[in-house]
MIVOFI-623616 format. One record per residue (C-alpha): x, y, z. Coordinates in steps of 0.2 Angstrom, whole numbers, m for minus. Layout:
{px=X	py=Y	pz=Z}
...
//
This chain:
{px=m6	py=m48	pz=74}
{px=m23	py=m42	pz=80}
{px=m40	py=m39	pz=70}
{px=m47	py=m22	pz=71}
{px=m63	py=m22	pz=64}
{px=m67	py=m3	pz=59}
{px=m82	py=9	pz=58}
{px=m81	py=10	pz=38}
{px=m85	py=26	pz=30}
{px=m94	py=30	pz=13}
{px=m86	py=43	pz=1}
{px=m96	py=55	pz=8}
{px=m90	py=55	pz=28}
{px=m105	py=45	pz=32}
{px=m101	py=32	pz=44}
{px=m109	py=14	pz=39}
{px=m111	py=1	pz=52}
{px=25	py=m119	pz=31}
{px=29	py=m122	pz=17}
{px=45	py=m123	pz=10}
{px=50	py=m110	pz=m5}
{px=50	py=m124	pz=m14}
{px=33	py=m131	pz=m9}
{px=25	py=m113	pz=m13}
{px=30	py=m113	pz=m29}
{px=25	py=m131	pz=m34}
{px=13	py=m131	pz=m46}
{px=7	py=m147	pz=m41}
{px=3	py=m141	pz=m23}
{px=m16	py=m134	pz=m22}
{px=m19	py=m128	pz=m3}
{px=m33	py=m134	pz=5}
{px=m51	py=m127	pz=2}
{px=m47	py=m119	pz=m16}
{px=m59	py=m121	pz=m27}
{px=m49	py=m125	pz=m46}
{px=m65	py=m124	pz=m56}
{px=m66	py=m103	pz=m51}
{px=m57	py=m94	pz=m63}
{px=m64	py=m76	pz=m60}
{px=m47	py=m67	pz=m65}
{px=m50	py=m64	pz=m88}
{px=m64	py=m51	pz=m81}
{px=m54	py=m44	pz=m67}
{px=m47	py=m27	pz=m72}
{px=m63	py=m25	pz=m81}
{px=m73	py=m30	pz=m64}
{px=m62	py=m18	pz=m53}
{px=m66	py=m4	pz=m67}
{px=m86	py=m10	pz=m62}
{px=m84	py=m7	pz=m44}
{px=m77	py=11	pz=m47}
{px=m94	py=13	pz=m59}
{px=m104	py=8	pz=m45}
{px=m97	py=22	pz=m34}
{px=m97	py=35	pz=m46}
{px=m115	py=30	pz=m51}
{px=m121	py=29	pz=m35}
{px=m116	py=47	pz=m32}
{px=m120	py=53	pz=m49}
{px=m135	py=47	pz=m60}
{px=m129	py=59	pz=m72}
{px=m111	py=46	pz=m73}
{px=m109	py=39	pz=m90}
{px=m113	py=21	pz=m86}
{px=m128	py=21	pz=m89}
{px=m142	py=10	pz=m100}
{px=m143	py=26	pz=m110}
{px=m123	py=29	pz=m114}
{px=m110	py=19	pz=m121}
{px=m95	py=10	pz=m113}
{px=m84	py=m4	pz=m114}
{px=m94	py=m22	pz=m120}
{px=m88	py=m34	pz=m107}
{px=m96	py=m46	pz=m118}
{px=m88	py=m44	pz=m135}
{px=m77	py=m58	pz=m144}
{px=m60	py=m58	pz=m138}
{px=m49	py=m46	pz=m143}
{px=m28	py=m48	pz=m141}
{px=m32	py=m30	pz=m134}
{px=m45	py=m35	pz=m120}
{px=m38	py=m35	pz=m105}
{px=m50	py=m51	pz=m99}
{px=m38	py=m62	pz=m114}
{px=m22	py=m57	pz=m107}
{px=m11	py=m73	pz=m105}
{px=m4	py=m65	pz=m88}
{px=m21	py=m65	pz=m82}
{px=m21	py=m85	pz=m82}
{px=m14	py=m94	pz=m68}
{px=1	py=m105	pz=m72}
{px=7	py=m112	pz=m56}
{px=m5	py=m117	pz=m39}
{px=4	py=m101	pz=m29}
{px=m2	py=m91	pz=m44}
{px=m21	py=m97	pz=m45}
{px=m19	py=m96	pz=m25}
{px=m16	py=m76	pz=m26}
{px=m29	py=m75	pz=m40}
{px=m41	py=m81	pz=m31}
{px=m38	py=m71	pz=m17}
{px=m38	py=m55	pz=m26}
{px=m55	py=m60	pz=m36}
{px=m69	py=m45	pz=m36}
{px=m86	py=m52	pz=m29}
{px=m96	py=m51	pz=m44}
{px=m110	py=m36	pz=m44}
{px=m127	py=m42	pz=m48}
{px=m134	py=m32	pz=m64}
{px=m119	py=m25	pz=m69}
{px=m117	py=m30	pz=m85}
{px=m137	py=m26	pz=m89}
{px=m129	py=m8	pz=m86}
{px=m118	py=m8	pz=m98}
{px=m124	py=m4	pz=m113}
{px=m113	py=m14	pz=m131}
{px=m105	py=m4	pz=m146}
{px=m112	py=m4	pz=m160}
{px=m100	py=m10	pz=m177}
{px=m98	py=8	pz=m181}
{px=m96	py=16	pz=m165}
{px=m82	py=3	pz=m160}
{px=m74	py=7	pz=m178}
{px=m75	py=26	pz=m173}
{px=m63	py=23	pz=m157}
{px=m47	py=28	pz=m161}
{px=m34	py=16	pz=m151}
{px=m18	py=27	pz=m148}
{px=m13	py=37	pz=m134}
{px=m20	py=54	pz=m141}
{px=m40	py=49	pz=m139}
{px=m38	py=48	pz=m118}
{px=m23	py=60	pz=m118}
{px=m26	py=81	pz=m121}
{px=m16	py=88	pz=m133}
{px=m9	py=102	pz=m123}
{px=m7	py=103	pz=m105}
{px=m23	py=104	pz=m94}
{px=m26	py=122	pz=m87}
{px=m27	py=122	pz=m68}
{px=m34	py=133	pz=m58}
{px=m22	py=143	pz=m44}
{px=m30	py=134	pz=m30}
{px=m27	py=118	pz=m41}
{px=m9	py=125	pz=m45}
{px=m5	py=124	pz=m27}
{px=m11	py=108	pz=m23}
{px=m1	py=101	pz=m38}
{px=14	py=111	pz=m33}
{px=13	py=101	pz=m16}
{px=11	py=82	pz=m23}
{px=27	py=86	pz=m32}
{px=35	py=94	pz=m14}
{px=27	py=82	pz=m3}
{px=14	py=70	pz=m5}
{px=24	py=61	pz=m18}
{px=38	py=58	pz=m4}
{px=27	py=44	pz=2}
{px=26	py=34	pz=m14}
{px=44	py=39	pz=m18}
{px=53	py=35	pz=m2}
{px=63	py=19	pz=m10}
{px=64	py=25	pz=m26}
{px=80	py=36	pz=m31}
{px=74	py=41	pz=m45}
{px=56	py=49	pz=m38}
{px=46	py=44	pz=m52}
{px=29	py=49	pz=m43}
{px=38	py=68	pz=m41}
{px=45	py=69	pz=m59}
{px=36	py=57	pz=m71}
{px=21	py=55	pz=m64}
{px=18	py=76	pz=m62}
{px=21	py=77	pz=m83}
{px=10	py=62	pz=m88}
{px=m5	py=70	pz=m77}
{px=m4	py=86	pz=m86}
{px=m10	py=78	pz=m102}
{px=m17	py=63	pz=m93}
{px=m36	py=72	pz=m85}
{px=m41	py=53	pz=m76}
{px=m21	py=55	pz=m68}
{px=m23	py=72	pz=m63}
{px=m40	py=72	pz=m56}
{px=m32	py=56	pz=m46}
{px=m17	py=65	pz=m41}
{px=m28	py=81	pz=m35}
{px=m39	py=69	pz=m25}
{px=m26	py=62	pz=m18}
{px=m15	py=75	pz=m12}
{px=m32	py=86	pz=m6}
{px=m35	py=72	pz=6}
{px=m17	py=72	pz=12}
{px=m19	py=91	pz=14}
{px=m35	py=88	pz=22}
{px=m27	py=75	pz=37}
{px=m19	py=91	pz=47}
{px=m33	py=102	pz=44}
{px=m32	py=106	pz=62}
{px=m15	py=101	pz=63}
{px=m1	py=113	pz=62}
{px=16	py=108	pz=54}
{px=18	py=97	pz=37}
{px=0	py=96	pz=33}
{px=m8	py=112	pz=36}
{px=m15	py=129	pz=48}
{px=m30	py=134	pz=55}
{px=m40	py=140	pz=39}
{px=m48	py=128	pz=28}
{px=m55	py=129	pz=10}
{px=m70	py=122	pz=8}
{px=m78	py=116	pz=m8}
{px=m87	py=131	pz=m13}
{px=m68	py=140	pz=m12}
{px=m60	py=128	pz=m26}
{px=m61	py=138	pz=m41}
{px=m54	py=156	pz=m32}
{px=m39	py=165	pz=m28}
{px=m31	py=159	pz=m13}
{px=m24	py=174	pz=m4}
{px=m9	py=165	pz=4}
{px=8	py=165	pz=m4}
{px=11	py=147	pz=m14}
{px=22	py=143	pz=m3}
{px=12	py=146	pz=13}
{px=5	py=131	pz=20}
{px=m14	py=128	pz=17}
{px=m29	py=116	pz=22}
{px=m40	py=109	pz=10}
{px=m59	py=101	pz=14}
{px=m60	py=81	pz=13}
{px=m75	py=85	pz=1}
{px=m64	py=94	pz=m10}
{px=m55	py=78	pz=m10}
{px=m70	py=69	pz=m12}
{px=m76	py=78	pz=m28}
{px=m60	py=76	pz=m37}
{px=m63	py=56	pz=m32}
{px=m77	py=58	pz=m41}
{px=m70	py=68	pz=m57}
{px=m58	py=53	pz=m57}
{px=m71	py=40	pz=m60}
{px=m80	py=50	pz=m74}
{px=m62	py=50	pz=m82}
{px=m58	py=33	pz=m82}
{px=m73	py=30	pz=m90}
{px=m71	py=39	pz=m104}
{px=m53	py=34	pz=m105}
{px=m58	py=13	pz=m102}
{px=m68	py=15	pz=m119}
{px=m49	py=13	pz=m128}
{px=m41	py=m4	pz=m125}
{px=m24	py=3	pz=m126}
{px=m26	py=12	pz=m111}
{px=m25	py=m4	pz=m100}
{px=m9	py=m6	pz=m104}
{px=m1	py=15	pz=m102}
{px=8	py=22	pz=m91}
{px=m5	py=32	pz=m83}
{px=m16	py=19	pz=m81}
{px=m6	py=10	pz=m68}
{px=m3	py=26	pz=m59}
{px=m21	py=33	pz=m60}
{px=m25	py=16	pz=m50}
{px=m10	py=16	pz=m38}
{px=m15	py=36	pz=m34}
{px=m33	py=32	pz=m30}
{px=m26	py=18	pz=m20}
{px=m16	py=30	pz=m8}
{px=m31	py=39	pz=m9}
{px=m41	py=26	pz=1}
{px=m27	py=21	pz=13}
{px=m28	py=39	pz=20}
{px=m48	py=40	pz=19}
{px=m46	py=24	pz=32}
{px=m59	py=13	pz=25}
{px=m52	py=m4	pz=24}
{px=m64	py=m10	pz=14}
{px=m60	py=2	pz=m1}
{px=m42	py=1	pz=1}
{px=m41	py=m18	pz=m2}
{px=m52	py=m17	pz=m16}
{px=m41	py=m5	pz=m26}
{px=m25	py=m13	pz=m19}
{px=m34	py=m29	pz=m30}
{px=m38	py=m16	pz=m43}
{px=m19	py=m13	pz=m44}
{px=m12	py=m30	pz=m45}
{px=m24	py=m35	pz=m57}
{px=m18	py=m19	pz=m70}
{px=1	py=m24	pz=m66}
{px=m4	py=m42	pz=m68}
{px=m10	py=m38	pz=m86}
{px=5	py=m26	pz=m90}
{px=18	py=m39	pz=m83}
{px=23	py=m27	pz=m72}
{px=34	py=m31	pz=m54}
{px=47	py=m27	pz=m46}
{px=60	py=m29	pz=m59}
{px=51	py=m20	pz=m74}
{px=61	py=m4	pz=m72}
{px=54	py=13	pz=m76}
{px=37	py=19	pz=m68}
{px=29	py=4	pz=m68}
{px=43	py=m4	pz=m58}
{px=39	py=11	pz=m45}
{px=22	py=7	pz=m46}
{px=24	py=m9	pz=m40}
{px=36	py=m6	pz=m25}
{px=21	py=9	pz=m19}
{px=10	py=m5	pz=m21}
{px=16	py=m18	pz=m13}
{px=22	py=m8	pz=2}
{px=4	py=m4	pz=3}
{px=m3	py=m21	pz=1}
{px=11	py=m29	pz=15}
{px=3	py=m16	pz=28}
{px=m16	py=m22	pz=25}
{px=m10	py=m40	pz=25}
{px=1	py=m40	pz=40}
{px=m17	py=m31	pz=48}
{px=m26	py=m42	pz=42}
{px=m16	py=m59	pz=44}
{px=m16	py=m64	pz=24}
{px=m6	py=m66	pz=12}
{px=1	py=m52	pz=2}
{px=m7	py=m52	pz=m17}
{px=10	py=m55	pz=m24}
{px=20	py=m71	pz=m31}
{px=33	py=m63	pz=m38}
{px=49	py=m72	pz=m35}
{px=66	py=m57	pz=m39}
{px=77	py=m62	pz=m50}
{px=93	py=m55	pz=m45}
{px=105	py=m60	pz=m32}
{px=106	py=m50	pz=m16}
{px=126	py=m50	pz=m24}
{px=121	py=m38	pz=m37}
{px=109	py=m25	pz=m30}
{px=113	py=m7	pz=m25}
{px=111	py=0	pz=m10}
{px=93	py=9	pz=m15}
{px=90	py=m8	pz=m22}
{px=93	py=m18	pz=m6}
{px=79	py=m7	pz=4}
{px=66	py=m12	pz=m7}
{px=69	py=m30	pz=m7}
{px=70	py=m28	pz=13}
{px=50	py=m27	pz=9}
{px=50	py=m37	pz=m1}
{px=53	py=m50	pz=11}
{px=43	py=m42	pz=21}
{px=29	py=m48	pz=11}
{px=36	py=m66	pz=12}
{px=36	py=m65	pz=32}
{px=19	py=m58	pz=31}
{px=15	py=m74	pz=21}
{px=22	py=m83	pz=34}
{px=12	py=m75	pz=49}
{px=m4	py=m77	pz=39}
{px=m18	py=m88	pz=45}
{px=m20	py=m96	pz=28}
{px=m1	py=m104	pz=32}
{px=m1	py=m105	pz=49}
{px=m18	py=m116	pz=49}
{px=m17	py=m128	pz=35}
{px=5	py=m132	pz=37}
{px=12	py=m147	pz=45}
{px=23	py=m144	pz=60}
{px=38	py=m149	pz=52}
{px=35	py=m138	pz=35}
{px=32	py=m125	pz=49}
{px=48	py=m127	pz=57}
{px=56	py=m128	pz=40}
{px=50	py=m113	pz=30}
{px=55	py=m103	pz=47}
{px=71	py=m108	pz=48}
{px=73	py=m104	pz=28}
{px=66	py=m87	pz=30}
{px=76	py=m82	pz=44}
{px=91	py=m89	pz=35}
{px=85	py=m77	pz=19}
{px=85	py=m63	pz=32}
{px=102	py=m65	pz=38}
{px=108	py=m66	pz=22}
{px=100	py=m48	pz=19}
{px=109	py=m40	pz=31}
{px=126	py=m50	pz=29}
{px=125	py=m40	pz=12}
{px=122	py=m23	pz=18}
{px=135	py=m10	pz=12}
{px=144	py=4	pz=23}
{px=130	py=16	pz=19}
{px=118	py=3	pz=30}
{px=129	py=8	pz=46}
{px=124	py=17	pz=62}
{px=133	py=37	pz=62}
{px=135	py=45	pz=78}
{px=119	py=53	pz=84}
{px=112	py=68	pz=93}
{px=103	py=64	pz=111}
{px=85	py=60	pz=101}
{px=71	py=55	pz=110}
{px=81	py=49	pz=123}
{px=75	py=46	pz=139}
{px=55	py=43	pz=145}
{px=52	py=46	pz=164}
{px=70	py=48	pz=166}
{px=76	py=32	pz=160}
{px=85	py=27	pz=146}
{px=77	py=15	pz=134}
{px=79	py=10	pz=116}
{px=95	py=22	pz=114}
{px=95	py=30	pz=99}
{px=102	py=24	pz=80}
{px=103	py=34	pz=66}
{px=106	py=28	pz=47}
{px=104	py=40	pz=37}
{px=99	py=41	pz=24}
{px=81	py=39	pz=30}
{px=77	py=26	pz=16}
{px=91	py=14	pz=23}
{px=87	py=14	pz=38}
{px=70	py=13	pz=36}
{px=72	py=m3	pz=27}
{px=80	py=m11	pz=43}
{px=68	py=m7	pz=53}
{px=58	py=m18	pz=41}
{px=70	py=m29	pz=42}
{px=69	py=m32	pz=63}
{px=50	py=m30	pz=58}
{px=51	py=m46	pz=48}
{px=63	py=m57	pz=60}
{px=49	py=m53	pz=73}
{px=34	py=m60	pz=61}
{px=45	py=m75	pz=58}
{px=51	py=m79	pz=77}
{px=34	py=m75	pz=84}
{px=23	py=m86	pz=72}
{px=38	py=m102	pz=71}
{px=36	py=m117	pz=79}
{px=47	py=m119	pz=93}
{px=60	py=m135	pz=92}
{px=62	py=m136	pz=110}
{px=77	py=m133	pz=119}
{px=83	py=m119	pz=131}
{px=96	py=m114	pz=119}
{px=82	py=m114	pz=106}
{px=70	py=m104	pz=117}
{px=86	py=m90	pz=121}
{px=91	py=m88	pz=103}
{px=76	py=m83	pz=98}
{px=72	py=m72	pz=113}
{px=91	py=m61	pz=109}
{px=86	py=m60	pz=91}
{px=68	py=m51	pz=96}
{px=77	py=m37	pz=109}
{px=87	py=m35	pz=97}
{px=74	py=m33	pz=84}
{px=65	py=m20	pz=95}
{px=79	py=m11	pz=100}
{px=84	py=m7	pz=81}
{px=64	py=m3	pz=78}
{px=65	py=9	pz=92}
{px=82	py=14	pz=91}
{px=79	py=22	pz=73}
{px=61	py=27	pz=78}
{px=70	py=41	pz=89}
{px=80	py=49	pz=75}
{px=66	py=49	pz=62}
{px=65	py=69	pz=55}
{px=48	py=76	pz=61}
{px=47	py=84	pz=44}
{px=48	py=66	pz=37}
{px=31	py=60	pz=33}
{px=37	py=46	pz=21}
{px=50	py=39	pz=33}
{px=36	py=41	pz=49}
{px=26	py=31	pz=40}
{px=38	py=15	pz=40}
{px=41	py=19	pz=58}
{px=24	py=19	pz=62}
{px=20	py=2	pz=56}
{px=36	py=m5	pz=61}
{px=36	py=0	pz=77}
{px=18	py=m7	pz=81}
{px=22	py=m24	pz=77}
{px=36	py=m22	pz=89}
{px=22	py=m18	pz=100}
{px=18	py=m36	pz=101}
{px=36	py=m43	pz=108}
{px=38	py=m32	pz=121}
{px=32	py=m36	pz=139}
{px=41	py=m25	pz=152}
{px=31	py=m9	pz=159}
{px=43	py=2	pz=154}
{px=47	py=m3	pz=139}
{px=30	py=m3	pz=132}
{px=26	py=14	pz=140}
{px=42	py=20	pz=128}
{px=37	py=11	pz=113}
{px=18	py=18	pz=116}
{px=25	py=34	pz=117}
{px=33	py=32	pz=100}
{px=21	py=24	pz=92}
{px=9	py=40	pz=99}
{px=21	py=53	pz=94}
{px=24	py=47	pz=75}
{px=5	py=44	pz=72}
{px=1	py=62	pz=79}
{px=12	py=68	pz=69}
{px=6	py=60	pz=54}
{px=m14	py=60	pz=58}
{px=m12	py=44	pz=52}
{px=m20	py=30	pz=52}
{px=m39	py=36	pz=57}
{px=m41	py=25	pz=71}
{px=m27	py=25	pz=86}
{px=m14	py=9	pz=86}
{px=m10	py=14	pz=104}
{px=m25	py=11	pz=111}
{px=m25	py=m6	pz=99}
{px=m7	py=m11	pz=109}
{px=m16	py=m8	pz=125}
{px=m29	py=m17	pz=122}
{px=m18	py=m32	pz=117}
{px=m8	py=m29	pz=134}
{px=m22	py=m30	pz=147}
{px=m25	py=m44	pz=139}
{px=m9	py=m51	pz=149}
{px=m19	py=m51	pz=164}
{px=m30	py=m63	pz=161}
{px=m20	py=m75	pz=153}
{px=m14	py=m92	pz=165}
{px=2	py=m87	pz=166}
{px=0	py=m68	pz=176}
{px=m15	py=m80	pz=187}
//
């Protein structure tokens, strides 16, 4: 996939300049070029935590950490409690160490000199349950707060719920935040920002009239049920309010291991994949991994942390795929394809995914011998297969309306609806991963071979597309799966026509969603005029 390399933005809107399975799970199998005597991870959590106090206290000198406040001693003797002595925080296998690695936080000169140790009587003052960093009753919010609550629960939290059937982010996640201030200041920053994507934008997002900072605390004339706009600063400010909590809250060791803690992180997360800086998104996506890694947390775990780590990882496959790595994960599921539901199936659609990402990286594709290569493609398409020769009734085409059906006059990618949206979502993932595969797997010669592979990608395309057509405007979550989906289809197809449809997709879903910053149309184009100077158009 190609490289974008963005304008990155500060907080404050400024702009600033294979192998075989087998093979990846060996633990006597180093890849190339990792250093084994780095072992950064005991700290992480803690270093991820740093990196939100640099932010804060950039913004704030007034922010708690500080040489004149007290906070967590990243020096103290180790405690069973200290996330930084947590057995799941220690490599066990070479894949393992490999993730670690590339998950590591750069460390910040002068941190620690920041960060001032507990006294014997302080520490023996903390109390360590969850009633000294939650309130007691629920938090008051103001009306104009109320109504950007009321439209996480409605809306926002539709993108982190879309694979889950039991919507933790709209039903748990609302209740902890009211007694959890660090996950409500996260959840109010996060859903400001969403507000803030249409602020010119009508539809799903918002109208014409904006709120500004200054109007945060008032009465909102509209109806709560009206559509409103919200000012990125007011996003920007509960960022902020976020960070102050968390340090307060990181004081108690058994807050690394809640609930809300997870959540709080996974929140701020989505709040940096909408802001569009890369840079800050990765780094919280690293934040997240290392949290789950120190809760055991994956995709089996059930409950909210289970959810948390399916939102995660969706997020992290997206950046990877951008970026040509390899996802964070090494979680291997344990169940068989055999025994999963229907709801169940769509995530580990991503799920693999993630492992066709792997694939595509260059981390695999440059240090892998041909024959591995071969091998490990063979092995993943063969898992994909599988996938889909499992799929229940509820994964079938219905008959559709006419959709999106023609452009120019012609038809092209007719259109396929699955409903509901989840399910079909995950098969266009699904196509999405065959194309990772077949465009990034050696060829083993052959005109049969060569036509093989070439039926699997139009038919790869044609589902992308196809389903792309039927997606709801009014569903954001589902457009968002589209969206990504449907640009790395982008990269298989080669007729005018046929691009001129997909780019009319692909322009269409990310209007709709004023999402991502930066336009993947223009991205595809780019990559296409590239064709005209290769040997083979000479």
């Amino acid at each position: 996939m190609p490289v974008i390399k963005r304008r990155l933005r500060n907080k404050r809107g400024t702009t600033l300049g294979c192998k075989s399975l087998m093979l990846l799970l060996s633990p006597l199998a180093p890849s190339p070029g990792t250093d084994i005597s780095v072992t950064p991870t005991r700290a992480a959590p803690l270093s991820w935590f740093e990196l939100l106090a640099r932010d804060a206290a950039n913004a704030d000198t007034g922010f708690l950490l500080s040489p004149l406040q007290r906070s967590p001693d990243v020096r103290s003797v180790e405690d069973k409690t200290d996330p930084r002595n947590s057995a799941n925080l220690r490599p066990r296998s070479w894949r393992e160490r490999e993730s670690f690695q590339a998950a590591a936080f750069p460390r910040i000169t002068g941190m620690e000199r920041q960060i001032a140790p507990h006294t014997t009587e302080e520490e023996s003052s903390l109390h360590n349950d969850s009633s000294s960093w939650t309130a007691a009753f629920p938090i008051p919010l103001s009306e104009f707060e109320r109504r950007i609550f009321t439209h996480f629960v409605r809306f926002s939290s539709q993108w982190l719920d879309f694979y889950d059937p039991l919507r933790h982010f709209s039903t748990t996640v609302p209740q902890f935040a009211l007694r959890s201030p660090g996950l409500m200041r996260a959840l109010l920053a996060f859903t400001a920002r969403h507000i803030s994507l249409g602020s010119s934008t009508p539809g799903p997002f918002g109208t014409v009239d904006s709120l500004g900072p200054d109007d945060r605390r008032r009465r909102p004339s509209e109806s709560l049920n009206n559509i409103f706009t919200v000012d990125r600063n007011v996003a920007v400010q509960y960022y902020y309010e976020t960070l102050r909590c968390l340090n307060k809250a990181m004081r108690h060791p058994s807050y690394a291991s809640s609930h809300e803690v997870v959540a709080t992180a996974l929140l701020i997360s989505a709040y940096e994949m909408i802001d569009g800086s890369n840079q800050d998104w990765e780094r919280h996506l690293k934040g997240v991994f290392w949290l789950q890694r120190f809760q055991d947390n994956d995709g089996e775990s059930g409950g909210i942390r289970q959810a948390v780590w399916w939102a995660w990882l969706r997020q992290d496959v997206w950046v990877a795929m951008r970026e040509r790595r390899r996802v964070f994960s090494f979680w291997q599921p344990k169940k068989p394809l055999s025994m999963l539901s229907a709801p169940e199936l769509a995530t580990r659609a991503t799920w693999l995914l993630g492992q066709c990402v792997n694939y595509a990286s260059k981390d695999e594709q440059d240090t892998v011998e041909f024959s591995q290569r071969l091998e490990r493609g063979s092995e993943l398409l063969y898992l994909l297969q599988q996938w889909h020769d499992n799929l229940p009734p509820e994964y079938s085409p219905l008959p559709s309306l006419s959709g999106l059906s023609s452009v120019s006059g012609m038809q092209i990618f007719p259109p396929i609806w699955v409903h509901p949206s989840p399910y079909a979502a995950s098969l266009q993932v699904h196509s999405l991963s065959r194309i990772l595969v077949i465009l990034h797997r050696p060829s083993s010669g052959g005109l049969e071979d060569y036509r093989a592979a070439q039926k699997l990608l139009t038919l790869s395309v044609n589902t992308i597309c196809g389903i792309a057509r039927t997606v709801d405007v009014g569903d954001s979550a589902a457009r968002v799966v589209s969206l990504q989906c449907v640009f790395g289809a982008g990269m298989c197809v080669y007729t005018p026509h046929e691009r001129l449809a997909l780019l009319d997709l692909l322009d269409s879903h990310q209007r709709g969603l004023c999402w991502p910053i930066t336009s993947l149309r223009k991205e595809l184009e780019l990559e296409y005029a590239k064709d005209e100077y290769s040997e083979f158009a000479r």
